[in-house]
VEXDREN-2710 file (C-alpha; in Angstrom, 1 decimal):
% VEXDREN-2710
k/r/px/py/pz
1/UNK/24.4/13.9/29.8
2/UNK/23.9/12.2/26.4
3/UNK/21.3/13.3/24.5
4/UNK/19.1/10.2/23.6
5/UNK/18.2/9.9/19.6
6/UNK/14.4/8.8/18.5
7/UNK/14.5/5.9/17.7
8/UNK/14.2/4.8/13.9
9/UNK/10.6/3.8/14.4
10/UNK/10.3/7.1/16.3
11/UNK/11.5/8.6/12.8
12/UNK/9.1/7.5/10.7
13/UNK/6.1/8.4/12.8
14/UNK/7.9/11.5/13.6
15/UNK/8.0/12.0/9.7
16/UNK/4.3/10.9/8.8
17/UNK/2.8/13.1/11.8
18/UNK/4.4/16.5/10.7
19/UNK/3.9/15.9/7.2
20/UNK/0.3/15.2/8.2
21/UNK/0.1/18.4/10.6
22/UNK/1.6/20.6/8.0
23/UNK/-0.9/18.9/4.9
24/UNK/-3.8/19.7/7.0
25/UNK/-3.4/23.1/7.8
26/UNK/-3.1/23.8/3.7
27/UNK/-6.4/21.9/3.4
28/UNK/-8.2/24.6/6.0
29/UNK/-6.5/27.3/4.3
30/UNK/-9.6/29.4/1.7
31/UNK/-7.7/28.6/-1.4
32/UNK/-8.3/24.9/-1.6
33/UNK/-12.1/25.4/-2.7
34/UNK/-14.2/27.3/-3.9
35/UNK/-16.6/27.3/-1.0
36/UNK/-13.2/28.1/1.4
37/UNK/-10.8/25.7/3.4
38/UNK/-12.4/22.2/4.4
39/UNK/-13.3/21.8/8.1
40/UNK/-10.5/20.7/10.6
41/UNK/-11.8/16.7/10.6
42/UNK/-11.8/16.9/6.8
43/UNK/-8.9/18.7/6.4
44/UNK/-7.5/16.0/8.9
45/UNK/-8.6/12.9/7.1
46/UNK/-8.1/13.9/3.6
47/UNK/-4.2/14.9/4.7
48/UNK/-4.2/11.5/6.1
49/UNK/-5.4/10.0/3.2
50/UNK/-2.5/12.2/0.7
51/UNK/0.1/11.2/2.9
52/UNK/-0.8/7.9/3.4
53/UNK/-1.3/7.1/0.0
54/UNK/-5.0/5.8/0.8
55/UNK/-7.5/7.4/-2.1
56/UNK/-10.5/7.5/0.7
57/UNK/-12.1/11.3/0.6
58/UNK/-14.9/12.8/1.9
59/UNK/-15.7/14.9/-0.8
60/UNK/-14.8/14.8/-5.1
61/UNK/-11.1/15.9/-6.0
62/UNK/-12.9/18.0/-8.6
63/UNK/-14.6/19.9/-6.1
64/UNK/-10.8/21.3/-5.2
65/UNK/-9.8/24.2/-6.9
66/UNK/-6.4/24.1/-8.7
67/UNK/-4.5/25.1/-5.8
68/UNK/-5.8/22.7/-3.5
69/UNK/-5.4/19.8/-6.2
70/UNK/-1.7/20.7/-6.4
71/UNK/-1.5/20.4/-2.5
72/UNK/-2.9/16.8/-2.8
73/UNK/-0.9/15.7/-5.1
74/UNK/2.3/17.2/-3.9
75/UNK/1.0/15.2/-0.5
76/UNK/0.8/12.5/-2.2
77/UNK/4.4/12.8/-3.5
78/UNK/6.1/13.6/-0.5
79/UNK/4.2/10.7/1.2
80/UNK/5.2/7.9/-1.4
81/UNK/8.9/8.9/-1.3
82/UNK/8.5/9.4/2.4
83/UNK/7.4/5.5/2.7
84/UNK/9.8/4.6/-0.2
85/UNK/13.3/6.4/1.6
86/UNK/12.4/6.2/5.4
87/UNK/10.6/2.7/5.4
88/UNK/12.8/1.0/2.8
89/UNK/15.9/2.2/2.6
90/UNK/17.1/4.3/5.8
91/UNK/15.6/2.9/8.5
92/UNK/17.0/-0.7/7.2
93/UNK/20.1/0.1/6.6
94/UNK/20.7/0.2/10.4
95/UNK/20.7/-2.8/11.4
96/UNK/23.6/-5.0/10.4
97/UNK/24.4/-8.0/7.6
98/UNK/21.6/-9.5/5.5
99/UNK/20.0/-13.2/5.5
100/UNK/17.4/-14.3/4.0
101/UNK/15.2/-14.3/7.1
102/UNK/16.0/-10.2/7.2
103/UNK/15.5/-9.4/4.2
104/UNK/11.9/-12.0/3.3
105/UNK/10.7/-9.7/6.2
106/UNK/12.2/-6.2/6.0
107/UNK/13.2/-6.8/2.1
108/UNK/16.9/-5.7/2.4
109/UNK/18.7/-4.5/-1.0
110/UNK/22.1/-6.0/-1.0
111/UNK/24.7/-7.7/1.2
112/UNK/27.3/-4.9/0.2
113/UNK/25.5/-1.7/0.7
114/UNK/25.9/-0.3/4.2
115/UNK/25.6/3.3/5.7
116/UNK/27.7/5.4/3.9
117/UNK/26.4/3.9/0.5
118/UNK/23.0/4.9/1.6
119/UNK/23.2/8.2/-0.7
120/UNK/23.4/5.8/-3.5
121/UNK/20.5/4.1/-2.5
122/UNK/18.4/7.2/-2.0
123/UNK/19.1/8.2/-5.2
124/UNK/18.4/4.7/-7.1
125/UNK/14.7/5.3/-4.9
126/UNK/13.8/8.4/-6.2
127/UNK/15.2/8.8/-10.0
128/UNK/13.1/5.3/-10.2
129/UNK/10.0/7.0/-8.9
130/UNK/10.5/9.9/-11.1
131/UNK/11.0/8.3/-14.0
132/UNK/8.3/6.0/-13.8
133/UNK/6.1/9.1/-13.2
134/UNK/7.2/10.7/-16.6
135/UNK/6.9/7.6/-18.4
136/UNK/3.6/7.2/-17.0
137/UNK/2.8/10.9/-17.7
138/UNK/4.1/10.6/-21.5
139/UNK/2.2/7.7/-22.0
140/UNK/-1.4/8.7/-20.3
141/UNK/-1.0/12.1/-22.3
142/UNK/-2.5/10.6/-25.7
143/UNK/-4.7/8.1/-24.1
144/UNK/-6.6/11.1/-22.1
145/UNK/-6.3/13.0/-25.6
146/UNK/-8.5/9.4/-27.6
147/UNK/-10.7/9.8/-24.5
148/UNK/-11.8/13.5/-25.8
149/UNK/-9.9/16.1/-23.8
150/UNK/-8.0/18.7/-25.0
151/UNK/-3.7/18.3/-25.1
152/UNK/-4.0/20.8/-22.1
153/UNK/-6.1/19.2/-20.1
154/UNK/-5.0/15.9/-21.3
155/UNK/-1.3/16.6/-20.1
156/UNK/-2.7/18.1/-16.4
157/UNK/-4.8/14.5/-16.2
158/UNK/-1.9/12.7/-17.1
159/UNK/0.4/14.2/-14.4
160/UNK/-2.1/13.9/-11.7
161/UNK/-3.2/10.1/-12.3
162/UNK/0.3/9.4/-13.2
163/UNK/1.5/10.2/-9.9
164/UNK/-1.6/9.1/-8.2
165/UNK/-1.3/5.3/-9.8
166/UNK/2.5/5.0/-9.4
167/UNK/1.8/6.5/-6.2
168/UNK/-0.8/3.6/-5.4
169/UNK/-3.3/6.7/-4.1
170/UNK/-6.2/5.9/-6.1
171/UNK/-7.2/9.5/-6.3
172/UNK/-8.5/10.9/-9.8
173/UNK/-10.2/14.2/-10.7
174/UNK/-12.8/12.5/-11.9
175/UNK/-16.1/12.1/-9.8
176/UNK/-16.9/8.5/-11.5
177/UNK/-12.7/7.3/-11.5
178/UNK/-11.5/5.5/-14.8
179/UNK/-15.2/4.3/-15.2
180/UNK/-14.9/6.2/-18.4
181/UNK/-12.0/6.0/-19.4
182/UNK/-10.8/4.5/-22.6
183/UNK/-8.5/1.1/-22.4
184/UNK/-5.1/2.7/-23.3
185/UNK/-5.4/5.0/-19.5
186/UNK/-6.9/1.2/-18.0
187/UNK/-3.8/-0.6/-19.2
188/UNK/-1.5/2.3/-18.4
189/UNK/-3.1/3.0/-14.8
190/UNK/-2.6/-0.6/-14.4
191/UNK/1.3/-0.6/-15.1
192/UNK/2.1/2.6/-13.0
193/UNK/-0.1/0.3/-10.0
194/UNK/1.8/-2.7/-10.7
195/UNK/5.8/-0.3/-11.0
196/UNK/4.6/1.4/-7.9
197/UNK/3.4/-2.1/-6.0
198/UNK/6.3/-4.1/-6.3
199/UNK/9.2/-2.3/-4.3
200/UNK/12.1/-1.5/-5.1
201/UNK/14.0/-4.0/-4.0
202/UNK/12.5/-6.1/-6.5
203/UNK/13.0/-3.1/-9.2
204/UNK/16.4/-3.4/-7.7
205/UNK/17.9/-6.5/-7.8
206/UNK/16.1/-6.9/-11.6
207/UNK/18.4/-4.8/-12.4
208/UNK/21.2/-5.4/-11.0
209/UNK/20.9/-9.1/-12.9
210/UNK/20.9/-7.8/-16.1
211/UNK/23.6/-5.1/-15.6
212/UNK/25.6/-7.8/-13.2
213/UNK/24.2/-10.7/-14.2
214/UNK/23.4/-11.7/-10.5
215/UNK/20.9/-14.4/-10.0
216/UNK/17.4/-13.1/-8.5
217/UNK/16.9/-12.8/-4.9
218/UNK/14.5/-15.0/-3.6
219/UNK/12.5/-12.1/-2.0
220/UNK/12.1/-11.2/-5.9
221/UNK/11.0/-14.6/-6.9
222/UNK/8.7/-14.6/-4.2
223/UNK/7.6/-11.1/-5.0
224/UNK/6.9/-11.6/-8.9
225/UNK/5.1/-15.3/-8.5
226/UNK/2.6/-14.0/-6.0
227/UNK/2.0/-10.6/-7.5
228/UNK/1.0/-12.2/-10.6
229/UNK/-0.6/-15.1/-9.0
230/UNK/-2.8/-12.6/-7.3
231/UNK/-3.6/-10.2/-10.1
232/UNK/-4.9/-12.9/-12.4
233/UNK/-6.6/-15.1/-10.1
234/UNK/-8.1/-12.3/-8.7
235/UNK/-9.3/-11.2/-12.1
236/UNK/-10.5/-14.6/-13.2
237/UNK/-12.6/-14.7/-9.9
238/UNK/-13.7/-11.2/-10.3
239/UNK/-14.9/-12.2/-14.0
240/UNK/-16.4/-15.6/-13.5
241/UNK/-18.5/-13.8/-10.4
242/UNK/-19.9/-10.9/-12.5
243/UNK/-19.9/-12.6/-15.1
244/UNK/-22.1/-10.7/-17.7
245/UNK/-20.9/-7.3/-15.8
246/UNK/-17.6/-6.9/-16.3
247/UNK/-15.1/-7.3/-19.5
248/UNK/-11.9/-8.8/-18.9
249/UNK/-9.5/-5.5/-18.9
250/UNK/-12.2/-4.1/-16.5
251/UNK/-11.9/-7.3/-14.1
252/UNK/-8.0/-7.6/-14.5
253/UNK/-7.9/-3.7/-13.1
254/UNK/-9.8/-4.1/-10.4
255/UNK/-8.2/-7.2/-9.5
256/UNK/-4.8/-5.1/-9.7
257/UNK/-5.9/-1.7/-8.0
258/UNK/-7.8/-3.6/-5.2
259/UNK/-4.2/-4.8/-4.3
260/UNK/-4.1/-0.8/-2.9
261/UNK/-4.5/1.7/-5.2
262/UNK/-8.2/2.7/-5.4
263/UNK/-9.1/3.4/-8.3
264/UNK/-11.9/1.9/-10.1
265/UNK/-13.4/1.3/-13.8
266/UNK/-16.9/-0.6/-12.6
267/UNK/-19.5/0.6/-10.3
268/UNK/-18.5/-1.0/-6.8
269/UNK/-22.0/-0.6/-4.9
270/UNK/-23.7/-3.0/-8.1
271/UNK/-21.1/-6.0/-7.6
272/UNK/-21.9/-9.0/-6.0
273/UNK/-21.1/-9.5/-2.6
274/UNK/-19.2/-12.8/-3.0
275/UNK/-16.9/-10.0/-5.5
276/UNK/-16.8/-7.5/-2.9
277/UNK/-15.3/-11.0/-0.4
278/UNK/-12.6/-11.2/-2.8
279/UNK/-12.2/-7.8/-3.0
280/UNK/-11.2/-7.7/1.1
281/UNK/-9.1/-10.3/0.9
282/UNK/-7.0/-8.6/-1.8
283/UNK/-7.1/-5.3/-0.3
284/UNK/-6.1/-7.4/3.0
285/UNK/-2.8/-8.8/1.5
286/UNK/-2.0/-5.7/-0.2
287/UNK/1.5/-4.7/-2.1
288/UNK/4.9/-5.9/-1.6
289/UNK/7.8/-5.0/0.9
290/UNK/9.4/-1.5/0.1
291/UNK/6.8/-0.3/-2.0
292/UNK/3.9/2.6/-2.2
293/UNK/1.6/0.0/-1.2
294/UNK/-0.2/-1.2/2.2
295/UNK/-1.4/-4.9/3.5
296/UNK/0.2/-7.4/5.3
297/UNK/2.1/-7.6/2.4
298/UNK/2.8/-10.2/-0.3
299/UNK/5.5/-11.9/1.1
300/UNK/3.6/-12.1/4.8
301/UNK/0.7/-13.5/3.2
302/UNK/3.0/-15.9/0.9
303/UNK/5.4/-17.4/4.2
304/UNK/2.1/-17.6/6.2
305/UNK/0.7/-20.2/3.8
306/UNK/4.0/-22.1/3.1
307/UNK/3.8/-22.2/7.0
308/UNK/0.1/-23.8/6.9
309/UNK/0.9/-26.6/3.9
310/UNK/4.1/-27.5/5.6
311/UNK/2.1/-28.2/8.9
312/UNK/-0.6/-29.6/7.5
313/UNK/1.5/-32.1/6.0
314/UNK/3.0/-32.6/9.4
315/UNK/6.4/-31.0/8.5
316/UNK/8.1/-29.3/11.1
317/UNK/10.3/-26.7/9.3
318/UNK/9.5/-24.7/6.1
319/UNK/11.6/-24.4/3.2
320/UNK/11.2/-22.4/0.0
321/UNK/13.0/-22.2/-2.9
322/UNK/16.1/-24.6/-1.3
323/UNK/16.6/-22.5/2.0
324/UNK/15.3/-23.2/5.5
325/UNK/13.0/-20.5/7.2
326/UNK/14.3/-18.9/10.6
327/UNK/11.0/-20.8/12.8
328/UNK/11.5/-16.1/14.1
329/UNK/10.5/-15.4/10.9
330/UNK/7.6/-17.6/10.8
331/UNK/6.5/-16.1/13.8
332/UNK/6.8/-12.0/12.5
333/UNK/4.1/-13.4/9.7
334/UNK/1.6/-14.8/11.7
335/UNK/1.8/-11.6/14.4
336/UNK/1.5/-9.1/11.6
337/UNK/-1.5/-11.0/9.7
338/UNK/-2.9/-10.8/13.7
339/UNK/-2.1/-7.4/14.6
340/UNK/-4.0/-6.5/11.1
341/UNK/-6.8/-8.6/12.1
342/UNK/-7.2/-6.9/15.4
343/UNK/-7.1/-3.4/13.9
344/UNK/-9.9/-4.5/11.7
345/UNK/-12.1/-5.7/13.7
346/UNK/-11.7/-3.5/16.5
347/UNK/-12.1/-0.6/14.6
348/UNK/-15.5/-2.1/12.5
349/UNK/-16.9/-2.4/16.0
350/UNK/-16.2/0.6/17.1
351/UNK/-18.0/1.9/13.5
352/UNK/-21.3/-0.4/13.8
353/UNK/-21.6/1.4/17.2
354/UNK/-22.0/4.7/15.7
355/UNK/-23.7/4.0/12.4
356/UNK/-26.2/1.0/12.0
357/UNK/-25.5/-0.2/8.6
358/UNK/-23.9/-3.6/6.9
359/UNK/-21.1/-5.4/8.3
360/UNK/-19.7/-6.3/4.7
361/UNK/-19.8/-2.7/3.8
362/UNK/-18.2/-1.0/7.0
363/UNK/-15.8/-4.3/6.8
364/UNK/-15.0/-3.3/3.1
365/UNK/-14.4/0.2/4.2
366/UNK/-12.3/-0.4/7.0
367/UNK/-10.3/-2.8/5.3
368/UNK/-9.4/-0.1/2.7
369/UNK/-8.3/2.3/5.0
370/UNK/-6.2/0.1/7.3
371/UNK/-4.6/-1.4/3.7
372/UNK/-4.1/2.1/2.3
373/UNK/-6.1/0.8/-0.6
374/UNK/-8.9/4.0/-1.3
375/UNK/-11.6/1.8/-2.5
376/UNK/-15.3/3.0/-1.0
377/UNK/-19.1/1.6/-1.1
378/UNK/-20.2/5.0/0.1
379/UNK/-19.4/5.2/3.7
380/UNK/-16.8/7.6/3.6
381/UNK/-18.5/9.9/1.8
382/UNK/-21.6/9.9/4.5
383/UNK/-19.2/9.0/7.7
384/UNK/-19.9/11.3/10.6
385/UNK/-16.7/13.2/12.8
386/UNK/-16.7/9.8/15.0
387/UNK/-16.4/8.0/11.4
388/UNK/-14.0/10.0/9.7
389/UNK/-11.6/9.9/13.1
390/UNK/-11.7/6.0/12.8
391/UNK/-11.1/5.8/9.5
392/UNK/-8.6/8.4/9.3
393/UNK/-6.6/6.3/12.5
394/UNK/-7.1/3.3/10.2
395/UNK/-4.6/4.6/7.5
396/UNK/-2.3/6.1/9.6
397/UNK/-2.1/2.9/12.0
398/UNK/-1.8/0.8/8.0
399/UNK/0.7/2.7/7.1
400/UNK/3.1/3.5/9.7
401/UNK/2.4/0.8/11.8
402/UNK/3.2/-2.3/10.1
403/UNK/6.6/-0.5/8.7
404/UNK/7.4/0.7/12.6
405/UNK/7.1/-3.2/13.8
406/UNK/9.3/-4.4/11.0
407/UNK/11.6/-2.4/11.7
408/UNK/11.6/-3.1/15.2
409/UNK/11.8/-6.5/14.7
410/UNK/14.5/-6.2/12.7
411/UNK/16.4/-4.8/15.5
412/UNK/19.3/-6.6/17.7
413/UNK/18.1/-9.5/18.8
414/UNK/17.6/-10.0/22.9
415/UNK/19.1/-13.5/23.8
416/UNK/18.1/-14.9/26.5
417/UNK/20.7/-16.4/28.8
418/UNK/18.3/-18.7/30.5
419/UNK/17.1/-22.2/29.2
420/UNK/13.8/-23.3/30.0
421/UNK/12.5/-26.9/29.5
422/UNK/9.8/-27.3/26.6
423/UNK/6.3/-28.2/27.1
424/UNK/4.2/-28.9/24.3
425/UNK/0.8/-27.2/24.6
426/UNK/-3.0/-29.1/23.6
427/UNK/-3.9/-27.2/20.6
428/UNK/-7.0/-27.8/18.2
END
């Protein structure tokens, strides 16, 4: 009999579970503080939270010892290439030719690659992550030195946030994040966030036009416009709302790290609550396809909208950029953006149960979690064991999740064979 193979999807959980297992039976070990190993439900959630890529913990990184620092971070590494090479490049590269449909959804790399070129691709993934983590490294290294740390420490800081940022983890050694940090670290945090947030495929096919001279992708175009269209809008709302409280570098990074990277510069429990609204919805959209990020994702978010103009203005197709959208693909958006929304809320409620406490906040928290993002207003911190479960379900379920049902629906289409008549159904 034939053994039956997990299926890709199987893979990837497969992947994030034992990586998980294995990252929280280092954090119980007595090495990783000095007060001994954290408790199995801690150990649990902040492996989650390394692997994931989140930034949520339930206690200070600077409370680990050196030791159990290292073990984060090299979490944190295995889980960004893990997402990176199983999510974006492997598990893609099963499933047949490329169309724009495919790939504004599953962000394929290249009509011509196929399986046995998947080495290649492998490799383009990880010498980009490495070298951006160097360059990051080299660059941060001064910038900790202007902020007043020695070159030693300055260089371990540089590493760590270096592979953190690109990473999108959001986790920093420092109990108050970049909140003191000087604006060369901001600005390069903010580049490592943005490298890190964009996919490869983007990274990609940028390069491939100026060594080929190949004409961007739309998935690229798409990519770029909203990125940027989210980062400074964001930041321009941030600013004109705490207006007073913020400077602009500080309200351009957190408009850029709320995207899903965690760090922060400003004091989130003091900002308004119409900021912390914004805030959510950013941390809701979340990175692009094939990247370090969570979210629905830019491009969901972006085809959604398209979707709404075009029917608002009574058109029955959508087109961008001079090519139709499959009416399949249009569909994939709208479920993602609702299976989001049903982790969300589902998982708020089952919070507010346990802990009476504000909506926005346990909202804002959740949110984070479920969009891998790491940015808190205190809850984590003080969750209980039913808390920390949630929360800790809410990254893995952001992470793996959303990348386990594009793949799936990038799968072999089941045609029907049957025809049924169409009835249009009263809506509004």
């Amino acid at each position: 009999m034939k053994k039956r193979r997990p299926s890709p999807q199987g893979y990837l959980i497969l992947t994030f579970l034992t990586l998980i297992a294995a990252g929280a039976l280092l954090f119980m070990t007595p090495f990783v503080t000095a007060e001994g190993g954290l408790s199995p439900v801690d150990a649990l959630f902040m492996s989650t939270s390394a692997v994931c890529v989140t930034g949520l913990s339930v206690m200070s990184v600077s409370d680990f010892t050196f030791t159990g620092q290292a073990i984060l971070l090299l979490l944190i590494q295995l889980g960004a290439l893990g997402i990176m090479t199983l999510s974006s490049s492997l598990l893609l590269f099963i499933t047949g030719d490329l169309d724009f449909g495919t790939r504004l959804m599953a962000s394929r790399l290249a009509e011509s690659y196929n399986l046995r070129e998947i080495e290649n691709v492998l490799f383009y993934i990880v010498s980009y992550t490495f070298i951006c983590e160097a360059a990051g490294a080299a660059l941060l290294w001064p910038g900790f030195i202007m902020d007043g740390h020695n070159a030693y420490d300055a260089l371990y800081l540089a590493v760590f946030h270096s592979v953190s940022a690109f990473s999108n983890a959001g986790f920093s050694t420092f109990d108050a994040s970049l909140t003191n940090s000087g604006g060369m670290v901001k600005t390069i945090v903010m580049l490592l966030i943005t490298a890190g947030g964009l996919g490869f495929y983007v990274i990609f096919d940028l390069m491939r036009k100026v060594k080929e001279k190949t004409r961007l992708r739309i998935h690229t175009k798409i990519v770029l416009g909203i990125s940027a269209f989210l980062s400074f809008g964001g930041a321009v709302l941030l600013y004109l709302t705490e207006y007073g409280q913020m400077s602009v570098i500080d309200s351009l990074f957190q408009s850029v790290t709320t995207r899903t990277a965690g760090f922060n510069t400003v004091d989130l429990a003091g900002m308004h609550s119409v900021s912390i609204m914004f805030m959510i919805i950013l941390m809701f959209i979340g990175a692009s396809p094939g990247s370090t990020g969570g979210g629905i994702k830019t491009t969901t978010a972006f085809l959604a909208a398209v979707s709404v103009r075009r029917a608002v203005e009574g058109e029955t197709g959508v087109r961008v950029f001079g090519r139709t959208i499959p009416p399949s693909n249009i569909l994939k958006a709208f479920t993602i953006i609702f299976l989001y929304s049903v982790v969300v809320c589902f998982a708020s409620a089952l919070i507010l149960l346990f802990r009476e406490t504000q909506f926005l906040s346990v909202l804002f928290e959740v949110v984070s979690a479920t969009g891998t993002v790491g940015l808190s207003l205190g809850l984590t911190s003080e969750a209980g064991t039913a808390e920390k479960l949630i929360l800790t379900a809410c990254m893995f379920i952001g992470r793996v999740g959303p990348s386990a049902i594009l793949i799936a629906m990038t799968g072999r289409k089941k045609e029907s064979k049957i025809s049924y008549p169409e009835e249009k159904l009263i809506l509004g």
